[in-house]
N, C-alpha and C positions, 0 to 999 in steps of 0.2 A: 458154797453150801447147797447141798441138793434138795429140792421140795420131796419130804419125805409123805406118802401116803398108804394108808391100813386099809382105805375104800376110795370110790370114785371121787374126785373133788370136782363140782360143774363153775364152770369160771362162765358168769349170764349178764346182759347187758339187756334193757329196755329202751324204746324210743315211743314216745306216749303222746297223748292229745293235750297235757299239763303236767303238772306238778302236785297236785291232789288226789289223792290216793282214794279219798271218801268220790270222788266226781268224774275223776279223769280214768282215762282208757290206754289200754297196752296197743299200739298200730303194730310193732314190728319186738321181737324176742331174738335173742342171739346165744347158742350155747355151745360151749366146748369141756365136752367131757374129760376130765383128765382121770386116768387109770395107774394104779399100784403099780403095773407094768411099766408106765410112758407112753400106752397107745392112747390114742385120741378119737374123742368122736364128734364132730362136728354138724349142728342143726342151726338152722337160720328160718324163722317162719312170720310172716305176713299177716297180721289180724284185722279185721274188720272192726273196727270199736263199735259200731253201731250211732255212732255221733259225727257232726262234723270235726273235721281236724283242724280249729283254728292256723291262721295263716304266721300266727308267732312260731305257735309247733312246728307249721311245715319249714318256714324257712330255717330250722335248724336241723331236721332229720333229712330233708327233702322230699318225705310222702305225705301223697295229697289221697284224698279224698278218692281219687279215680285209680288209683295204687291198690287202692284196699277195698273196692266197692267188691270186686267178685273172691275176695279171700274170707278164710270161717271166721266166725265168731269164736271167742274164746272158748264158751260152754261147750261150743263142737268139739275141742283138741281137748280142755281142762280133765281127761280122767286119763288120757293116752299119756297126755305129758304128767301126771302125775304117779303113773307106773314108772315112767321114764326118770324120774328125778328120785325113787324110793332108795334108800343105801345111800344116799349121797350127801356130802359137803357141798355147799354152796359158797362163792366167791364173786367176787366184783368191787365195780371202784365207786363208792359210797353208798354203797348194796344196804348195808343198814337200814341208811336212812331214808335211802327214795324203793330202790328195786326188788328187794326182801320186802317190803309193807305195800306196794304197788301188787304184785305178784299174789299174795296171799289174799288179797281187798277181789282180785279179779277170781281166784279161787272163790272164795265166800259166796260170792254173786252167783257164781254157776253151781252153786249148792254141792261143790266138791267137798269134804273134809282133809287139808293134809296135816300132818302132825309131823312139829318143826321141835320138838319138845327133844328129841333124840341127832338136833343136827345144827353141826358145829358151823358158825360162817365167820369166813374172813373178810374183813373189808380193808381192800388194799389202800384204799385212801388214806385210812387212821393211821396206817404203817409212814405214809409219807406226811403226815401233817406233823405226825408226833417228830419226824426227825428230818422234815425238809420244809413245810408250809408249801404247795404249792398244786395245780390242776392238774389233771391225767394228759394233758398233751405238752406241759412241764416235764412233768413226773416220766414222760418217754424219753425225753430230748435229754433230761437232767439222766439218767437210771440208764437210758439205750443209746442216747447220742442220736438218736434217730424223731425225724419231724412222723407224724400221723396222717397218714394219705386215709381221703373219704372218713372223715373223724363226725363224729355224731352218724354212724351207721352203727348196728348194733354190731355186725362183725370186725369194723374194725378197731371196735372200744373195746372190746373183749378179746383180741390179743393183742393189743396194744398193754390192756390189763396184767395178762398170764405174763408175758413178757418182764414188764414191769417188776412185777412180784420174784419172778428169776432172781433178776438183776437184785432185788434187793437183800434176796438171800444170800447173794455173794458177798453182798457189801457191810449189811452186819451180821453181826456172827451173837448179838442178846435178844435175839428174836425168837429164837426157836424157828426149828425149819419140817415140825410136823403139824398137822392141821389143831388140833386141839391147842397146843402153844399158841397158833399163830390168830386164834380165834380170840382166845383172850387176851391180847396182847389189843389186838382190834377191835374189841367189844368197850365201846367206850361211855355204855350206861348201862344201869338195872331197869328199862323201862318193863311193862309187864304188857306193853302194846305195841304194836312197829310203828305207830303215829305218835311216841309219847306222851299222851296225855295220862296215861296214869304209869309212875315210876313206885319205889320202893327208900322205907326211911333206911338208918343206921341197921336197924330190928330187921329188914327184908318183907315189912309189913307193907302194903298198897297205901300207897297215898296219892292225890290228885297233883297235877304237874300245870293246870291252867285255872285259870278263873277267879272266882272270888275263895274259892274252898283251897288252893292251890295249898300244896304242903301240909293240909289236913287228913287223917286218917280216912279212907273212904268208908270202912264200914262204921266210922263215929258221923262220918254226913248222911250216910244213907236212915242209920236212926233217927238222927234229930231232924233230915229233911228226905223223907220217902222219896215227894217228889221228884228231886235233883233225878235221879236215877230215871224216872220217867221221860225227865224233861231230855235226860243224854240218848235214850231209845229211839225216840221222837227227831230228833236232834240232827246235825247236819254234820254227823262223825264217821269213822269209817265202822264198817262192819266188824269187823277186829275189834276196836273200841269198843264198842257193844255187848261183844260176844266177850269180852273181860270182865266187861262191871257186872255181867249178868252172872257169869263164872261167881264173881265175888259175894253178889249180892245172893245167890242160892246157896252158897255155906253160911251165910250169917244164920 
């Protein structure tokens, strides 16, 4: 089955200084443009986080500190690379949950706006969890027969990904093989934030996803406690997060 596409699909990998999206920094970005066509376009770019790279991070990406001392900072690239990404499907291997709300968090900060409201993402992982359980350098071995040379680099997780994804359109055929299919089929919550803290009930109404209020209408908490809303501003959330409840809290 052929990955059918109407516009660009970018298949993107991150390598970061954590796993905290509200804290942590992008060190390294990886992108491969895929086209309606089948031409390709390939970017790989270097970021300065502006922080140290702890030595957990590095010994898994292998960039250190002195890697990135003379590359830009994100806010330098964030408007070039967001012309760069306009029209586009976004893809990756649990892009969801870490590299789609990492991405947007690094946006915010550099006081870009991008509006993701019109764009469909896959995340190949949900494809293999829902019908294999298992990690992307699995997921290669299992789907390509093939081991992952230089794995935790961002280019070579991100065809190892596209790849992946091939393979898997070949191998089922209830998946849908166009992006919109393949988006929902992979969209494996309603949250209204790429950090899910705040998701949606039955209704599609916001509700809170942590805390004491969790499962509570947010605009029934914010009436009977203003503060809460304060307290999430204030707070050690990500930017996204923020820029939701704030969303919510100005239509009440």
């Amino acid at each position: 089955m052929k990955l059918e596409l109407n516009r660009p699909l970018v298949f993107f990998d991150l390598e970061t200084t954590g796993v905290d999206p509200g804290r942590d920094r992008i060190v390294e970005m990886g992108f491969i443009k895929l086209f309606p066509n089948g031409e390709r376009e390939v970017k790989t770019r270097r970021i300065n986080p502006e922080m140290p790279i702890p030595a957990q991070a590095a010994a898994i990406h292998g960039i250190s500190d002195e890697d990135v001392a003379d590359e830009p900072k994100f806010a330098q690239i964030a408007k070039s690379l967001k012309e760069w990404l306009e029209g586009c499907d976004l893809a990756g291997y649990n892009s969801n949950k870490f590299d789609v709300p990492m991405l947007v968090e690094e946006f915010l900060r550099a006081s870009v706006e991008i509006d993701l409201s019109e764009i469909k993402f896959v995340d190949v992982q949900n494809i293999f969890h829902k019908k294999e359980q298992r990690t992307l350098s699995a997921a290669y071995k299992f789907y390509c027969g093939k081991e992952i040379e230089n794995a935790h680099s961002a280019n070579a997780d991100i065809e190892a990904t596209l790849e992946v994804l091939l393979a898997q359109l070949e191998k089922y055929d209830d998946i849908g093989c166009d992006v919109p299919s393949l988006s929902e089929y992979t969209t494996m919550n309603t949250n209204l934030d790429f950090a899910g803290r705040i998701g949606t009930d039955e209704n599609g109404k916001p509700i809170f996803n942590f805390g004491k209020h969790k499962g509570k209408l947010v605009v029934d908490v914010f009436r009977r406690e203003p503060s809460y809303y304060d307290w999430i501003v204030k707070g050690d959330f990500t930017l996204d997060t923020k820029r939701v409840v704030t969303i919510i809290k100005n239509s009440m």
